[in-house]
C-alpha positions as CSV (number, residue, x, y, z in Angstrom):
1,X,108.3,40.6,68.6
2,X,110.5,40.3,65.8
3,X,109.5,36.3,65.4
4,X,105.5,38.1,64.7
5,X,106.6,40.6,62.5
6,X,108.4,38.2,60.0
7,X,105.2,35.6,60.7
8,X,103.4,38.6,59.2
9,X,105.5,39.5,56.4
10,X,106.1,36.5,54.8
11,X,102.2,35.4,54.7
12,X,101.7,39.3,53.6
13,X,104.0,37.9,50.9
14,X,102.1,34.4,50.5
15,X,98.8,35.7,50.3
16,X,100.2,39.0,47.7
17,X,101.6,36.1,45.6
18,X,99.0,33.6,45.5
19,X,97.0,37.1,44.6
20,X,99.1,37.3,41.3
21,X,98.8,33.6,40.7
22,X,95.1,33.9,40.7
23,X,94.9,36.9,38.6
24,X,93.9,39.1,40.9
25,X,93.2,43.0,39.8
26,X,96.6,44.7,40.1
27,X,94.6,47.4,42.9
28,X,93.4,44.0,45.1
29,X,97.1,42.8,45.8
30,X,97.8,44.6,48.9
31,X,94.7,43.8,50.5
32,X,94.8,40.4,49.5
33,X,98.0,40.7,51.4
34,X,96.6,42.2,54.5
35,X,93.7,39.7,54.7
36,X,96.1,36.5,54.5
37,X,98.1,38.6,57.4
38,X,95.5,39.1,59.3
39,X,94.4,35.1,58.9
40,X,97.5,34.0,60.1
41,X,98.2,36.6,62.7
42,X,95.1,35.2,64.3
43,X,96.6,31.6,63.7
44,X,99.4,32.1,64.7
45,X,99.1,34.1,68.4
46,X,96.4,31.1,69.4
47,X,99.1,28.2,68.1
48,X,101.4,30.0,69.9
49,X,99.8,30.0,72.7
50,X,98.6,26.7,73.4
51,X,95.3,26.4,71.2
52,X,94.9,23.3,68.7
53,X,96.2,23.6,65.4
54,X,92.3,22.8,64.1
55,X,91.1,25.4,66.4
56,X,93.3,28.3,65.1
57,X,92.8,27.8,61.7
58,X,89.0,27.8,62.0
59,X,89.6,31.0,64.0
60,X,92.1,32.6,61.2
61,X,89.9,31.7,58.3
62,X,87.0,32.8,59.8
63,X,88.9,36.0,59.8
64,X,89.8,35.9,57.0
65,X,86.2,35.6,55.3
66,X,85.1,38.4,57.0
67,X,87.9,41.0,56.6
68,X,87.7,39.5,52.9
69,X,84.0,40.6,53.2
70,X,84.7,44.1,54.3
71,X,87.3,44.7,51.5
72,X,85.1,43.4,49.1
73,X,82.2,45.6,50.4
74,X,85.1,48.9,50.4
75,X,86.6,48.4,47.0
76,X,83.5,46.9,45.4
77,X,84.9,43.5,44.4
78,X,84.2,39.9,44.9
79,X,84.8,38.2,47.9
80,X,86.3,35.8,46.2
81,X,89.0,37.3,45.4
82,X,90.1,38.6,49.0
83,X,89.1,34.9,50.3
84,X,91.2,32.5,48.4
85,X,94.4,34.7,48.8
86,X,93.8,35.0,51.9
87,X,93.4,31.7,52.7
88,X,96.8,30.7,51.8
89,X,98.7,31.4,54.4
90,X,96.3,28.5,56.6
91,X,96.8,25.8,54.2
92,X,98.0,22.8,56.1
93,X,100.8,22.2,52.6
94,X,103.2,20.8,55.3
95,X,101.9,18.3,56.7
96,X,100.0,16.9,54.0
97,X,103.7,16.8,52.1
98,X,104.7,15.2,55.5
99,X,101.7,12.2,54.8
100,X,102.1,11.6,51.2
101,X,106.4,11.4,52.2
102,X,105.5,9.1,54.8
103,X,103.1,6.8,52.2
104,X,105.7,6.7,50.0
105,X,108.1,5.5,52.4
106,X,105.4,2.7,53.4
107,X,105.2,4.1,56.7
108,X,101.4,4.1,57.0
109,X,101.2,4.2,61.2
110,X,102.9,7.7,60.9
111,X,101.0,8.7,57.7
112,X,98.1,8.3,59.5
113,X,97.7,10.9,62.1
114,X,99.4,13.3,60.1
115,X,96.8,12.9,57.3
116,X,93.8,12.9,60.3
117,X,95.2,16.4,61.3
118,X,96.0,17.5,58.0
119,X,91.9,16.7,57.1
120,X,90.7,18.3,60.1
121,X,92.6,21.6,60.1
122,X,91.5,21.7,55.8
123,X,87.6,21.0,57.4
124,X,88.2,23.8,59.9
125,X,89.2,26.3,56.7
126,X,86.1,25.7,55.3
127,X,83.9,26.1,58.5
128,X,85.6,29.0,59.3
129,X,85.0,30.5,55.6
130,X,81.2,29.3,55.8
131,X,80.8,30.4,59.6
132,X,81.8,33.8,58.6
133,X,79.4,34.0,55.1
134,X,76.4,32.8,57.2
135,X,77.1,35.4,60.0
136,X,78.0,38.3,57.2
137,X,74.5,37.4,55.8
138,X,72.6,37.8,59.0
139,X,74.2,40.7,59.4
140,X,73.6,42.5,56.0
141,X,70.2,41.4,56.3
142,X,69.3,42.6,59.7
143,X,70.7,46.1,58.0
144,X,68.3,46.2,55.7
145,X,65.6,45.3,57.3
146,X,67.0,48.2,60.0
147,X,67.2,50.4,57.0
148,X,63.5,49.8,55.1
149,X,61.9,50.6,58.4
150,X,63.8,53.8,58.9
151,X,62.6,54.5,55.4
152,X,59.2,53.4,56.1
153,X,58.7,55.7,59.5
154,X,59.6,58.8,57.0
């Protein structure tokens, strides 16, 4: 329990302080926070549990995208701003130091793999992210057309 809590913490922390880098409104921080949290609390109960690295982190940044999309929709901001912070957290920064370290230490048959995972899990970010945006569109759409014909039967 205590292991989760300081998972979620520190990429509450991450994804607050990427916020700031990025120039995020002062009143967005905390939920820029709480969507990188929520990202990697999704990451990290499936990698803890057996689920592929690539997997999870599709799975956390699609979670990402869309509570991103319902702060942005609450406090009237772009999604943007909730996304990139939030995406943090999932960034595969480790292993891609790991590669280049391993390239510059000429040792290409470990460099290799680690650079394969480090692509796939960066491709499973953005799936996630564009998964999400497709599904919140469908979504918003279906509303309004749920919406017009309410209006129209009055």
């Amino acid at each position: 329990m205590l292991y989760i809590i300081s998972q979620l913490v520190f990429s509450f922390i991450a994804a607050a302080g990427f916020g700031v880098l990025f120039n995020a409104p002062r009143k967005a921080l905390l939920h820029c926070g709480i969507v990188g949290m929520v990202g990697w609390f999704f990451y990290i109960v499936l990698a803890d549990n057996g689920v592929d690295s690539v997997i999870a982190s599709f799975v956390g940044s699609f979670m990402v995208a869309l509570v991103g999309h319902i702060m942005a929709k609450r406090f009237k901001m772009p999604v943007i701003i909730f996304s990139v912070a939030g995406i943090i957290p999932l960034v595969p920064g480790g292993i891609a130091y790991n590669t280049m370290r391993h390239v510059a230490e000429n040792d290409y048959m470990a460099a290799i793999p680690l650079a394969a995972k480090a692509f796939m899990i960066s491709g499973a970010i953005a799936m996630g992210l564009v998964f999400a945006e497709v599904i919140m569109q469908i979504v918003m759409k279906i509303i309004k057309s749920l919406t017009m014909e309410k209006q129209e039967v009055k």
